[in-house]
VOGUBA-29565 format. One record per residue: x, y, z of N, C-alpha, C in turn; residue number from 1. Coordinates in pm, 1 decimal, always signed. Example, Ala and Ser with C-alpha at 12.3 -4.5 7.8 and 13.67 -1.06 7.14 Angstrom:
BEGIN
<marvex <+1319.0; -569.0; +780.0>; <+1230.0; -450.0; +780.0>; <+1320.0; -330.0; +780.0>; 1>
<marvex <+1285.0; -225.0; +708.0>; <+1367.0; -106.0; +714.0>; <+1290.0; +3.0; +787.0>; 2>
END
This chain:
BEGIN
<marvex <-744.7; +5398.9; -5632.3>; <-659.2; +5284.3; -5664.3>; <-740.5; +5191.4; -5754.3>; 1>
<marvex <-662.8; +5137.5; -5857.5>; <-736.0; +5052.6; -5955.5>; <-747.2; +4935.3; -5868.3>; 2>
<marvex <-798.2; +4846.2; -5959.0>; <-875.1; +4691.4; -5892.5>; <-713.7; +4595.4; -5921.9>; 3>
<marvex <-637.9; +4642.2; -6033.7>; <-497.3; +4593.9; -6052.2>; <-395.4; +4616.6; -5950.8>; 4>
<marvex <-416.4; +4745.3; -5921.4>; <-347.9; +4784.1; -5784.8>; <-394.4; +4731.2; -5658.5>; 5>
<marvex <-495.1; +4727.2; -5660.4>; <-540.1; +4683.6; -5533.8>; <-486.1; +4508.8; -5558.7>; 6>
<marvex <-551.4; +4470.2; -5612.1>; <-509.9; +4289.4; -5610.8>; <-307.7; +4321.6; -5572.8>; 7>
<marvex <-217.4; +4400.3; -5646.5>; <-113.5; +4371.5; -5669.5>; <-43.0; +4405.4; -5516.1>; 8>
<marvex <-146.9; +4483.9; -5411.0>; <-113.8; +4526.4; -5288.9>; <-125.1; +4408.2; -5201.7>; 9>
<marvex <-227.7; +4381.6; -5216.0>; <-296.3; +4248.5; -5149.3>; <-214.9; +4133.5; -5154.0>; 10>
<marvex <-122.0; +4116.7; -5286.9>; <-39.3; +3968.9; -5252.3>; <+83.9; +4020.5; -5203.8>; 11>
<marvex <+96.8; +4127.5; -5155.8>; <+223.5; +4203.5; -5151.2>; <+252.2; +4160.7; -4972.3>; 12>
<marvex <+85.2; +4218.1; -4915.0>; <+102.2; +4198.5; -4810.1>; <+67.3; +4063.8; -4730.1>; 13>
<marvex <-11.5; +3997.9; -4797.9>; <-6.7; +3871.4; -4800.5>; <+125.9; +3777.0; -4763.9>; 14>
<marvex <+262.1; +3824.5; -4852.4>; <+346.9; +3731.8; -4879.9>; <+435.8; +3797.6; -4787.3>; 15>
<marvex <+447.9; +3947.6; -4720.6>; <+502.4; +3977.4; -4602.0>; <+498.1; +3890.4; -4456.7>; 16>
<marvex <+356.3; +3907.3; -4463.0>; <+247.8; +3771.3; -4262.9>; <+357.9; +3690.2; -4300.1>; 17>
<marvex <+382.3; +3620.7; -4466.4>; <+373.9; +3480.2; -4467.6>; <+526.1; +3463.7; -4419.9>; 18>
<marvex <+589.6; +3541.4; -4468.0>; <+751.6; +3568.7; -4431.4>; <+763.4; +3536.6; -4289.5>; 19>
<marvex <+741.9; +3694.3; -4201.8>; <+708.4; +3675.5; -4074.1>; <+690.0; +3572.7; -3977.1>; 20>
<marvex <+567.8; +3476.8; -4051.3>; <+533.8; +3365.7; -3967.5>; <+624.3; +3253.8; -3965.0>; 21>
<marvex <+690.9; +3246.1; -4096.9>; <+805.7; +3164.5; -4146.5>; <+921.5; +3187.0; -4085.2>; 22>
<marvex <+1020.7; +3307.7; -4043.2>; <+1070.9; +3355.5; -3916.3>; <+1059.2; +3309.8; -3779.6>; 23>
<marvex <+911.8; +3334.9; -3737.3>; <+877.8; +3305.9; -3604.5>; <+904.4; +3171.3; -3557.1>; 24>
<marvex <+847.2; +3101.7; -3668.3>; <+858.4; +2994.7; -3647.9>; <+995.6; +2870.4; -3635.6>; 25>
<marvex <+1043.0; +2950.4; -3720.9>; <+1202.5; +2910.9; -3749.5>; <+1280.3; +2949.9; -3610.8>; 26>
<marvex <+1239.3; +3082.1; -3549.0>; <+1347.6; +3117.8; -3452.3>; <+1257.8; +3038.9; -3333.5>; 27>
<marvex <+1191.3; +2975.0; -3308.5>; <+1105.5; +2907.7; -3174.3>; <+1151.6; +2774.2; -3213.4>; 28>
<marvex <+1134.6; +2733.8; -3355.1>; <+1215.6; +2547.0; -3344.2>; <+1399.8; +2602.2; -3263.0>; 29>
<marvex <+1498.8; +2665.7; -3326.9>; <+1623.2; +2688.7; -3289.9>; <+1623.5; +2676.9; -3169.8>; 30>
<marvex <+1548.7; +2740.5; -3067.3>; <+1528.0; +2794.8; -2923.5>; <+1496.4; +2651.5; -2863.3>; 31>
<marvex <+1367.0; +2611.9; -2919.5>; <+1324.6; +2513.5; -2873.1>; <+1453.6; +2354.1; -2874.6>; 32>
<marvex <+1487.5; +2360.7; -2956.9>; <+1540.3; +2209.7; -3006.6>; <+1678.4; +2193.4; -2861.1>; 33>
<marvex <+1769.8; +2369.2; -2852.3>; <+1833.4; +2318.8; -2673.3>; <+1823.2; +2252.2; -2644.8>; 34>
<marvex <+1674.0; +2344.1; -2550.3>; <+1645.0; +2307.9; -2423.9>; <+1621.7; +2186.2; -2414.0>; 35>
<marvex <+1540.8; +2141.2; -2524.9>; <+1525.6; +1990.9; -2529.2>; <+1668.8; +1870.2; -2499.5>; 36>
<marvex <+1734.0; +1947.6; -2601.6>; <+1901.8; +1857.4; -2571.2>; <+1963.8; +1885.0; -2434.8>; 37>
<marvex <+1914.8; +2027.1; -2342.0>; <+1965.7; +2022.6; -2239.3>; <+1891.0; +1950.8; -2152.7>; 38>
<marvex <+1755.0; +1918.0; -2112.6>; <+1684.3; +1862.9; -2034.8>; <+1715.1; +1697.4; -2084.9>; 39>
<marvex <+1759.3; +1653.8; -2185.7>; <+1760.6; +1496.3; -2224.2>; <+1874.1; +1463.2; -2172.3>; 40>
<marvex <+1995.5; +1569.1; -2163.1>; <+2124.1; +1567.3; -2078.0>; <+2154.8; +1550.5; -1960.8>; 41>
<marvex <+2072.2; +1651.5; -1894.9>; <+2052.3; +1665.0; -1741.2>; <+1981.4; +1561.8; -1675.9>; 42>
<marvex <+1896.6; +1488.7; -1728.0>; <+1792.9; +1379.6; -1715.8>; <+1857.6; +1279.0; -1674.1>; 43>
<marvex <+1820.1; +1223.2; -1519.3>; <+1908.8; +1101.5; -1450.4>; <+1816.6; +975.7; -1512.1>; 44>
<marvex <+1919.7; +890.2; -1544.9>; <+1892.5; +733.6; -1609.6>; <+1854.2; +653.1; -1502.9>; 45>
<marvex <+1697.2; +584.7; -1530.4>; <+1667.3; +471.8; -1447.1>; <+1794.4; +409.6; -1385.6>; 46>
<marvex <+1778.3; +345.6; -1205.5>; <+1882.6; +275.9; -1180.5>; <+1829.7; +135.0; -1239.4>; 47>
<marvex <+1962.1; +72.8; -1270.1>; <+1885.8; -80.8; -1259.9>; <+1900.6; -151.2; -1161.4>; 48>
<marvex <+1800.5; -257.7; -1087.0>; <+1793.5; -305.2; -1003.3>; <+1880.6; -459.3; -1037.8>; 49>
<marvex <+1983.3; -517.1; -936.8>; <+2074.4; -631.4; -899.7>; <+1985.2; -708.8; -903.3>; 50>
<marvex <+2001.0; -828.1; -1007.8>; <+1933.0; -901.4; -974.3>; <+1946.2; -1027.8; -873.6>; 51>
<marvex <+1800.0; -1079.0; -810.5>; <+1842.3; -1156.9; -680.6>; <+1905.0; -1301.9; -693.7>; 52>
<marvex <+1991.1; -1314.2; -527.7>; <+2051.0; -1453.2; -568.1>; <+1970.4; -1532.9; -595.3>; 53>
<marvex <+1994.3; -1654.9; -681.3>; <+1915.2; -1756.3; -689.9>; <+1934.2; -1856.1; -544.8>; 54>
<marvex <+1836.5; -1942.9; -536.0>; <+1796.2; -2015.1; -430.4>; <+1918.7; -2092.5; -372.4>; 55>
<marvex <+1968.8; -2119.5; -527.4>; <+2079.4; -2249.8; -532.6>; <+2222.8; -2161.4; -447.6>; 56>
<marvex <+2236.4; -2053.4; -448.5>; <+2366.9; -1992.0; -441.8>; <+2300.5; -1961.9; -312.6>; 57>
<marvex <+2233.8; -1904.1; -258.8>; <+2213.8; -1865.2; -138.4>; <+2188.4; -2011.4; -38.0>; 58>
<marvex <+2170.0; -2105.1; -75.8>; <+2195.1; -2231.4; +33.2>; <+2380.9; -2303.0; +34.6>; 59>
<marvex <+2411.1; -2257.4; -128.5>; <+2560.8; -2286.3; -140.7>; <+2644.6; -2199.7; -0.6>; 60>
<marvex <+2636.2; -2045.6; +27.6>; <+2698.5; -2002.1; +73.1>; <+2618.4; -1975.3; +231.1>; 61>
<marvex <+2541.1; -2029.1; +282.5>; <+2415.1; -1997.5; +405.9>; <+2503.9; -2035.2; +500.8>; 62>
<marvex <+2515.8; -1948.8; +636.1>; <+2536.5; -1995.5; +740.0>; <+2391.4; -2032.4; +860.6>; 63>
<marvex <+2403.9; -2064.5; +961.4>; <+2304.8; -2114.9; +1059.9>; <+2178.7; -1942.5; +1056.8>; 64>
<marvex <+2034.6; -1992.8; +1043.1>; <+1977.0; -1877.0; +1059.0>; <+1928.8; -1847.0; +889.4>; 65>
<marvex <+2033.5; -1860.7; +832.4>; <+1959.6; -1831.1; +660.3>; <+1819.3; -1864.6; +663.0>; 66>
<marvex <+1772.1; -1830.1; +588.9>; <+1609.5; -1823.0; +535.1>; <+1611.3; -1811.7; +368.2>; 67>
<marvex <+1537.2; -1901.2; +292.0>; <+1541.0; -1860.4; +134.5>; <+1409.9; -1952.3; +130.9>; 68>
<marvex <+1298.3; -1915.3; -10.6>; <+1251.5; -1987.0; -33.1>; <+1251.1; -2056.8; -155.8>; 69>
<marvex <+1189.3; -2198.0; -139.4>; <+1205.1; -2281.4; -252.5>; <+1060.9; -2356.5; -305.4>; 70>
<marvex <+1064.5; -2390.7; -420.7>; <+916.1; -2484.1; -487.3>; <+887.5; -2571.4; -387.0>; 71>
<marvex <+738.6; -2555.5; -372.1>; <+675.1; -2678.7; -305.9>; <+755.2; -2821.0; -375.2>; 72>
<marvex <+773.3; -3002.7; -307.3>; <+846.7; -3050.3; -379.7>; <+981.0; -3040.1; -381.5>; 73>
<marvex <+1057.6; -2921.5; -364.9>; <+1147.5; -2883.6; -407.7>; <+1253.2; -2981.6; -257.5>; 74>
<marvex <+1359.0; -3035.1; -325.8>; <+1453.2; -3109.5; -200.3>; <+1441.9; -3038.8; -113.1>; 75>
<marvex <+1467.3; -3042.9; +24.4>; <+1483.3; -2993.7; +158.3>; <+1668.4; -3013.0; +233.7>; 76>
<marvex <+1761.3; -2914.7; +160.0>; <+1885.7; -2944.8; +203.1>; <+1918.6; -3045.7; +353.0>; 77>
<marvex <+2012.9; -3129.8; +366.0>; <+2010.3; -3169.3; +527.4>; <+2081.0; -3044.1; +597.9>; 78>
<marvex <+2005.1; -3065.7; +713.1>; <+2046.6; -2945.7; +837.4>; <+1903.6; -2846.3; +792.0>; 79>
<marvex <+1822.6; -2842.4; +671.4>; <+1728.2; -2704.9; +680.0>; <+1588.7; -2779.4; +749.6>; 80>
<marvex <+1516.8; -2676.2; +777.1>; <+1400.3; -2713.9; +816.2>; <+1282.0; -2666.8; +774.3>; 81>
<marvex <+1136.3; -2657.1; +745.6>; <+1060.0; -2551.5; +626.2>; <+945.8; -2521.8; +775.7>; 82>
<marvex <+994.4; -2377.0; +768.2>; <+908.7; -2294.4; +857.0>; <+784.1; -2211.7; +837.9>; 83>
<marvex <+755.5; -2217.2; +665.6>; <+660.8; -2126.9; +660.6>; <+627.3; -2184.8; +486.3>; 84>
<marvex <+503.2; -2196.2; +432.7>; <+457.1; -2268.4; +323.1>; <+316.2; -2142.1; +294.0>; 85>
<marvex <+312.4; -2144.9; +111.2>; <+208.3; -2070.0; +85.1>; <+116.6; -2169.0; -22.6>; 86>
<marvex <+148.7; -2315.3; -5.6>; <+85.4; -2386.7; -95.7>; <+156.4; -2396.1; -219.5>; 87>
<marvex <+259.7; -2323.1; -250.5>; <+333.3; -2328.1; -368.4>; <+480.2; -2281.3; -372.4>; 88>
<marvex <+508.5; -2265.2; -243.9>; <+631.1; -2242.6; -165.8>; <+666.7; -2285.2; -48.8>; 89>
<marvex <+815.6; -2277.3; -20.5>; <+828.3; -2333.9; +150.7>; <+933.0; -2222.9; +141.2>; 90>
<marvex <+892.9; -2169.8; +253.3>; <+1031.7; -2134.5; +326.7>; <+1103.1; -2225.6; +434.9>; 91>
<marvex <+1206.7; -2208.2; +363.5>; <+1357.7; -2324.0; +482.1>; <+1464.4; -2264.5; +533.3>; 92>
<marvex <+1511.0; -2318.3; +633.8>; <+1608.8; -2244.4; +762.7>; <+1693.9; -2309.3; +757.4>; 93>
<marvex <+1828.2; -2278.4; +756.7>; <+1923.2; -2332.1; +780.3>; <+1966.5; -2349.5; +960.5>; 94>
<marvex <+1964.4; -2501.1; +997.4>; <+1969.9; -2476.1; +1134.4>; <+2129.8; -2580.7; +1180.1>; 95>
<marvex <+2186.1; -2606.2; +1063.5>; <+2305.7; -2689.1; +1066.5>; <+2387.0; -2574.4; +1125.4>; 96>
<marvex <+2477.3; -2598.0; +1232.7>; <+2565.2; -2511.6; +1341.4>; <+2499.0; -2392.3; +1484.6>; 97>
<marvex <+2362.5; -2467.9; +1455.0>; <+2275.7; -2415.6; +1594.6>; <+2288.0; -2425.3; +1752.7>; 98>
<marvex <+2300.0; -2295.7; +1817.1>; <+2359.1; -2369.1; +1947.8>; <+2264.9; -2457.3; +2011.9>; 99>
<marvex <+2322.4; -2559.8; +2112.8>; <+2295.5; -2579.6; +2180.5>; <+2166.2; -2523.2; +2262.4>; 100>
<marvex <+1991.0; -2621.5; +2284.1>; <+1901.4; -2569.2; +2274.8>; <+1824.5; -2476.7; +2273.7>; 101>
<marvex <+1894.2; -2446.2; +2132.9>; <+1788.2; -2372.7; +2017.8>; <+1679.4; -2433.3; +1985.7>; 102>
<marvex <+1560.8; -2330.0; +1964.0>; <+1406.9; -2418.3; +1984.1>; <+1414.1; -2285.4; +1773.4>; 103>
<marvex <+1296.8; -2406.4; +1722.6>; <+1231.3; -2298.8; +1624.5>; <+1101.3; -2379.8; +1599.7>; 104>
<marvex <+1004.5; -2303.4; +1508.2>; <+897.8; -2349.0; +1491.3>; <+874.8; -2426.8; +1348.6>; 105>
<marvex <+861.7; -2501.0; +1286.1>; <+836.4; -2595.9; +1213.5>; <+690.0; -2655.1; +1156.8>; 106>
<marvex <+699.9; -2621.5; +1032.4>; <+614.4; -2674.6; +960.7>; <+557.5; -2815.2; +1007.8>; 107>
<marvex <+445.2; -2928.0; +1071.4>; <+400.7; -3028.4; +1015.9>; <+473.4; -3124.0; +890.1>; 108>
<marvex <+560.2; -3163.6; +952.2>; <+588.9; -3306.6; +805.1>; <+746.7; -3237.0; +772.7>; 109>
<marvex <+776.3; -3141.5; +795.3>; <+936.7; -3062.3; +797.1>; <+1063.1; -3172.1; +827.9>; 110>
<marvex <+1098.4; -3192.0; +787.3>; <+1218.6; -3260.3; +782.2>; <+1246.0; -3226.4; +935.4>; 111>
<marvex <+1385.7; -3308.1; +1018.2>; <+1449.1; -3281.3; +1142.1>; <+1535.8; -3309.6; +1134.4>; 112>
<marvex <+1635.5; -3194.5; +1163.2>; <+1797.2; -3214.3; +1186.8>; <+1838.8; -3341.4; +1294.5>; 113>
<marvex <+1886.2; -3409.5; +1297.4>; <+1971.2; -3520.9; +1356.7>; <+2007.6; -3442.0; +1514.6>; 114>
<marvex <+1956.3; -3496.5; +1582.8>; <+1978.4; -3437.2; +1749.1>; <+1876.0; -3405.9; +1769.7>; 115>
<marvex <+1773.7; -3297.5; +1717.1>; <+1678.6; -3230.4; +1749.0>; <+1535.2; -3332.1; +1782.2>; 116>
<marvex <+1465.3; -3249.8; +1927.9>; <+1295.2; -3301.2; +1883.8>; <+1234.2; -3195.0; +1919.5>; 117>
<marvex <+1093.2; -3261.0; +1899.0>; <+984.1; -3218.3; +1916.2>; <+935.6; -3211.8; +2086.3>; 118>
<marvex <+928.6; -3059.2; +2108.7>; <+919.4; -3037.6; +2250.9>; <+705.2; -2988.7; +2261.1>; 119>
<marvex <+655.3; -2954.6; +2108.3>; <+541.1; -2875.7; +2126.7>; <+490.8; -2906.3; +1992.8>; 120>
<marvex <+338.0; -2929.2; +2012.5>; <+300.3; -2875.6; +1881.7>; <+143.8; -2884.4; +1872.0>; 121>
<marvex <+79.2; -2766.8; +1803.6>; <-20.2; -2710.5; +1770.9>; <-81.9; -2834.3; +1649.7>; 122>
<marvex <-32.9; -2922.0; +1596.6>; <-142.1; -2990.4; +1530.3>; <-89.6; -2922.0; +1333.1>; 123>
<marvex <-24.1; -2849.0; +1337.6>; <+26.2; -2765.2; +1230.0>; <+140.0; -2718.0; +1242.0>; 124>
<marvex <+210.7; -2689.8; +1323.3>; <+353.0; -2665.3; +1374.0>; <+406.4; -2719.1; +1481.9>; 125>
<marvex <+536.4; -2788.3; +1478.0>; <+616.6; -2836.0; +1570.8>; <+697.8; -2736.7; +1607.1>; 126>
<marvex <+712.0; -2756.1; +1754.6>; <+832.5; -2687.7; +1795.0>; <+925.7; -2777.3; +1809.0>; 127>
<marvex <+1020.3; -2759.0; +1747.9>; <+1162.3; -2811.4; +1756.1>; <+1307.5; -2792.5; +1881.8>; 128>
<marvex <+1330.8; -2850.9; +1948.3>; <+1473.1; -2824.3; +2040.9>; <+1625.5; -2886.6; +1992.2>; 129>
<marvex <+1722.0; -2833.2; +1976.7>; <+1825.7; -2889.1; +1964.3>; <+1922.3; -2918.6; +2084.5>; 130>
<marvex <+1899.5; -3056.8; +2097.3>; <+1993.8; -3114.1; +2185.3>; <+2131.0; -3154.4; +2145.2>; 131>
<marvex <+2172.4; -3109.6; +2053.2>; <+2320.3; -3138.1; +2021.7>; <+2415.8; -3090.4; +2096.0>; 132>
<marvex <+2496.8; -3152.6; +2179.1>; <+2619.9; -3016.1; +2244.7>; <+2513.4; -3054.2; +2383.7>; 133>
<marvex <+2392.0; -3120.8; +2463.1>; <+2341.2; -3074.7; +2551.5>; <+2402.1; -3178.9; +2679.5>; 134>
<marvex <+2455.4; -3059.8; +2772.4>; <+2515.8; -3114.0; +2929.1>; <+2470.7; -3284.3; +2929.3>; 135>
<marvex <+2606.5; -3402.1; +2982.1>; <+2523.9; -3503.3; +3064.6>; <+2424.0; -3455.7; +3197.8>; 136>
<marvex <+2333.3; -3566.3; +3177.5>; <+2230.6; -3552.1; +3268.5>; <+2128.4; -3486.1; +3301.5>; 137>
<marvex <+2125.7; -3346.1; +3117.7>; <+2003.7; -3300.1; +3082.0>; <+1944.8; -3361.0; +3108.2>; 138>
<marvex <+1803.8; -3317.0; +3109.3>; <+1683.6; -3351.0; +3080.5>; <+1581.7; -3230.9; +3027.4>; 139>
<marvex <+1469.8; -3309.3; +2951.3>; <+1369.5; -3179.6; +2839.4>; <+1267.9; -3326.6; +2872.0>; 140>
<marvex <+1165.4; -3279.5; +2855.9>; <+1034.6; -3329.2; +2816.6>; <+1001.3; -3315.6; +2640.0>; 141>
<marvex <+950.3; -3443.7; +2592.5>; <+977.8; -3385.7; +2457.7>; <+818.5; -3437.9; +2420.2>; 142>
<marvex <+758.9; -3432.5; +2321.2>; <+599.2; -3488.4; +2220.2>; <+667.7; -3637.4; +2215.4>; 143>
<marvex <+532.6; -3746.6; +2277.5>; <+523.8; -3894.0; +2265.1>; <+508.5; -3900.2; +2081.5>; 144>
<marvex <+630.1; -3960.2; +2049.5>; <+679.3; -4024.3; +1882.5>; <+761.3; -3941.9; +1858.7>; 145>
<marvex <+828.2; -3829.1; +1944.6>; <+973.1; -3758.1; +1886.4>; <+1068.8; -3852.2; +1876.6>; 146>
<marvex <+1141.7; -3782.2; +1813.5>; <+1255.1; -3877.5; +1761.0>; <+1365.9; -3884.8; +1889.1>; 147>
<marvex <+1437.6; -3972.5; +1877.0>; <+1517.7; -3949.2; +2065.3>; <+1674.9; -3970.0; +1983.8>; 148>
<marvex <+1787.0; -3850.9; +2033.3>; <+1929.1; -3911.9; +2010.7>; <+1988.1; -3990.5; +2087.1>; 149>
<marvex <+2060.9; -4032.9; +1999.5>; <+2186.0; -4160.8; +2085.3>; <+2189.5; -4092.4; +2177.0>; 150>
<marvex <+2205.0; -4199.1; +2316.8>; <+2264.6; -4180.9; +2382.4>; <+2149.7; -4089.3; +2522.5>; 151>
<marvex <+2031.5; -4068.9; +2462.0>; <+1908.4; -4025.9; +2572.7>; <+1873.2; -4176.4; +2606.8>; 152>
<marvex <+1790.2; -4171.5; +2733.3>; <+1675.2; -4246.5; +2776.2>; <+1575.0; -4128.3; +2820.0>; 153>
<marvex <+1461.5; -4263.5; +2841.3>; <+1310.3; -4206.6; +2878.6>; <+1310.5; -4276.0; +3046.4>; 154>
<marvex <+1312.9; -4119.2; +3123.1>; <+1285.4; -4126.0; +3297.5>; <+1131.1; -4147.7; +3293.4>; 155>
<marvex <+1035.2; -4087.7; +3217.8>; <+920.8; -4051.7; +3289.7>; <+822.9; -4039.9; +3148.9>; 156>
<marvex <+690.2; -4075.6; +3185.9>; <+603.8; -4051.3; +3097.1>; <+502.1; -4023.3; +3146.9>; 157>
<marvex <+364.9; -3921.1; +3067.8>; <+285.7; -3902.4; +3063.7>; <+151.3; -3962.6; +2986.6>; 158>
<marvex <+179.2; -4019.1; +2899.3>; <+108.1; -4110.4; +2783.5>; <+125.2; -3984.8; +2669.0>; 159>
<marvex <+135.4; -3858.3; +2714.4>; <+122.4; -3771.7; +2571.5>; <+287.1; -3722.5; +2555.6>; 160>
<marvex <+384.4; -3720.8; +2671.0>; <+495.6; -3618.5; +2669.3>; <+601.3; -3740.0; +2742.1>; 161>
<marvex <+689.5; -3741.6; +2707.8>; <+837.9; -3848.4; +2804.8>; <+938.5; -3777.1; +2762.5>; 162>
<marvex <+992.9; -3782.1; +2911.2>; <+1099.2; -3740.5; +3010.3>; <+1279.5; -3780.2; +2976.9>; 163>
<marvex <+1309.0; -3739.1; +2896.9>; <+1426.2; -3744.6; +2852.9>; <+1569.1; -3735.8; +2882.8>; 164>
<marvex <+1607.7; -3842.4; +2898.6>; <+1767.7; -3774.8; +2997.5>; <+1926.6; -3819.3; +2917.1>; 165>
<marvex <+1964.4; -3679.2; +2926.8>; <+2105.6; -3708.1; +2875.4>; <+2245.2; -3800.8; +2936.2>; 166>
<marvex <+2240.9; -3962.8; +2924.1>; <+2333.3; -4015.6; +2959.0>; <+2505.3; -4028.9; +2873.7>; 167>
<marvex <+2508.0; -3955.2; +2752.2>; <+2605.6; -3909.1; +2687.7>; <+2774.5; -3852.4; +2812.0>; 168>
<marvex <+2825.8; -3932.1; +2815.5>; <+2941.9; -3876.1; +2890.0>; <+2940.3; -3895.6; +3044.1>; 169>
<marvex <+2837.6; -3975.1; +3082.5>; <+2851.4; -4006.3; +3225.0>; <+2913.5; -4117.0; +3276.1>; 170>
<marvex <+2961.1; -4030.1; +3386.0>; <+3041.1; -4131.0; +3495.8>; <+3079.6; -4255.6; +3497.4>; 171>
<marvex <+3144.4; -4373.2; +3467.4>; <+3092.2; -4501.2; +3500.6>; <+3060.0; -4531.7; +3624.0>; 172>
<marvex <+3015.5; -4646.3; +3662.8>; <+2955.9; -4713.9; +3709.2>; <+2797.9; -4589.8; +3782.0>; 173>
<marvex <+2770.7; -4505.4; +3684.1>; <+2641.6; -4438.3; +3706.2>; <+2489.1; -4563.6; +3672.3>; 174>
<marvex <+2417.4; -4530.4; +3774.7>; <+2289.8; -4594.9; +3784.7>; <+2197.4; -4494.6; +3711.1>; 175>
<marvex <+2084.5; -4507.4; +3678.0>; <+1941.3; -4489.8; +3618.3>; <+1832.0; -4569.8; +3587.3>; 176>
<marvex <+1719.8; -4521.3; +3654.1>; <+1609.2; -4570.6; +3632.1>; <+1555.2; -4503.5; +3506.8>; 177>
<marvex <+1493.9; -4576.8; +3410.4>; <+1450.1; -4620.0; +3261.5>; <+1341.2; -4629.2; +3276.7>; 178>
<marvex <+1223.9; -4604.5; +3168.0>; <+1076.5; -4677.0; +3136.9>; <+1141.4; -4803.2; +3048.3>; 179>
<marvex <+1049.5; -4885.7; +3088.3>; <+1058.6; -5018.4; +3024.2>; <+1027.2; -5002.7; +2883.8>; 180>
<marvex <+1102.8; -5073.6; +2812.4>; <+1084.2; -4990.8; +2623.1>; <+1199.7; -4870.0; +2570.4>; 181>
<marvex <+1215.2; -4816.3; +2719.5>; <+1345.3; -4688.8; +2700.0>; <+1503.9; -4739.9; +2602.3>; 182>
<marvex <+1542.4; -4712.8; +2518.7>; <+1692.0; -4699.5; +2414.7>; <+1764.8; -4729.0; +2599.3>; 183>
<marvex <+1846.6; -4828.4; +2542.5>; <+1953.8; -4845.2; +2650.0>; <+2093.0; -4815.3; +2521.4>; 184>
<marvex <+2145.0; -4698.6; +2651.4>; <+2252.6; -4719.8; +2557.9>; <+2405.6; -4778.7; +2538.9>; 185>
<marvex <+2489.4; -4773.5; +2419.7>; <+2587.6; -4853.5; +2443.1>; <+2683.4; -4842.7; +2575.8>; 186>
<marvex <+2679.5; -4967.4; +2620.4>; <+2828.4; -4953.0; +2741.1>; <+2714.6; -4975.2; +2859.0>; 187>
<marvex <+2621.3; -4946.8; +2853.7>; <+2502.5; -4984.7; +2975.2>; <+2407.8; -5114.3; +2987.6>; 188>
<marvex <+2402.5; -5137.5; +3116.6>; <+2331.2; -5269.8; +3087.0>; <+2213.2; -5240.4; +3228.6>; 189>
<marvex <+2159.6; -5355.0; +3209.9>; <+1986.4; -5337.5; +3293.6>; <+2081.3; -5447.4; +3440.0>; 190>
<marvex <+2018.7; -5381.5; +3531.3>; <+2091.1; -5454.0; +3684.2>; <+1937.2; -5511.9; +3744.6>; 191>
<marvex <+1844.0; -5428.6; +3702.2>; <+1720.0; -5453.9; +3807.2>; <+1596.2; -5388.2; +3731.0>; 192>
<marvex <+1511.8; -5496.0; +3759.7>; <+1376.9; -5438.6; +3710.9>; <+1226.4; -5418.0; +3760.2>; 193>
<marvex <+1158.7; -5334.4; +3785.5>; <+1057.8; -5340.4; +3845.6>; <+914.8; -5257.3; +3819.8>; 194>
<marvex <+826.5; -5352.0; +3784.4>; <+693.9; -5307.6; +3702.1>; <+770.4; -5233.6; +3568.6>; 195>
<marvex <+720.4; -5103.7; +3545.0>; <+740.8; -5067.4; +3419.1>; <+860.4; -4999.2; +3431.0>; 196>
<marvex <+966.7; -5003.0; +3516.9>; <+1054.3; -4949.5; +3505.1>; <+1206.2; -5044.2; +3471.4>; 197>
<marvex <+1402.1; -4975.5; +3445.8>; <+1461.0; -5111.3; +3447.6>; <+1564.6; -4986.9; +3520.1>; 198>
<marvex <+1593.3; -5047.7; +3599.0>; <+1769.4; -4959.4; +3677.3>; <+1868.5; -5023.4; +3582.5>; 199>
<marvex <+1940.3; -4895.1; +3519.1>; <+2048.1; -4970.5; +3431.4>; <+2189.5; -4899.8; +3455.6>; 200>
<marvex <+2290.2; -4913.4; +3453.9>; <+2434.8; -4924.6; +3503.0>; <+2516.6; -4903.5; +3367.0>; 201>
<marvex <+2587.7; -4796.1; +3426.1>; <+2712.9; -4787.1; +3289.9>; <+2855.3; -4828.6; +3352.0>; 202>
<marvex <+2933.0; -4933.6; +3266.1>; <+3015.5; -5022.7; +3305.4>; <+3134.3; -4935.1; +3289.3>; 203>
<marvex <+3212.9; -4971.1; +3385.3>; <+3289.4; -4896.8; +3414.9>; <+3448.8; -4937.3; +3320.0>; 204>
END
């Protein structure tokens, strides 16, 4: 074979591979490009996640028991109370429609629903009682500087804890002995007094 022949073989087979590979390649994109469209098909779409109520809508619609938190600062609805703080948050309770003594635990400096006191506290948390709705002639022991509702007196003291009694709805002409200093309440008057105590009378 001449050196003409030979070169003229050589691009012959040369330009055959090149065919070939040009084929191969062509029939593996076709094949390939599917599966791809079938797997991008079949392929489940991120869910998206609901986003959460805001603070404002979840105290709009809260019944007794809710929990949401809000900015340190941030108002303290009436009826909530802030049970739990991270220095840049409070969590608050909705305790407006609570039965009748219901106790919860309370932040230091927490706001207090109207009825409720302070039966306990650690120096950092109060325990709270709700006396709203509570029988005449209860009585609770509550923390000396709780707040007292209409319509209690103070039976008894300790210098740290006094003795609380529900005269709300009693009897007339009912008697009670009082600490001297004790809320007399309306419709009652003092009959007798002695050392630190006053016997007082609801008029009939």
């Amino acid at each position: 074979m001449s050196v003409s022949e030979l070169h003229y073989y050589c691009q012959e087979r040369l330009m055959f591979m090149f065919k070939k590979a040009l084929i191969i390649l062509t029939l593996s994109s076709v094949v390939a490009v599917p599966c791809l469209a079938a797997e991008a098909h079949g392929a489940a779409l991120p869910l998206q996640k609901k986003a959460p109520a805001s603070a404002k809508t979840i105290i709009k619609n809260a019944a007794f028991g809710q929990e949401v938190w809000v900015m340190l600062g941030s108002p303290i609805p009436s009826g909530w109370v802030v049970i739990r703080s991270t220095g840049t948050m409070n969590l608050i309770k909705d305790m407006n429609n609570a039965p009748a003594g219901y106790e919860v635990w309370v932040m230091l400096g927490s706001p207090m629903p109207p009825g409720w006191v302070v039966i306990r506290s650690t120096g950092t948390m109060n325990l709270l009682k709700n006396l709203n709705s509570a029988s005449s002639n209860e009585e609770v022991w509550v923390m000396l500087g709780s707040p007292m509702p209409p319509g209690w007196v103070v039976i008894r003291s300790t210098g740290t804890m006094n003795l609380l009694k529900n005269l709300n709805n009693a009897p007339s002409n009912q008697e009670v002995w009082v600490m001297l200093g004790s809320p007399i309440p309306d419709g009652w008057i003092v009959i007798r007094s002695s050392g630190n105590m006053n016997l007082i009378k609801r008029l009939g």
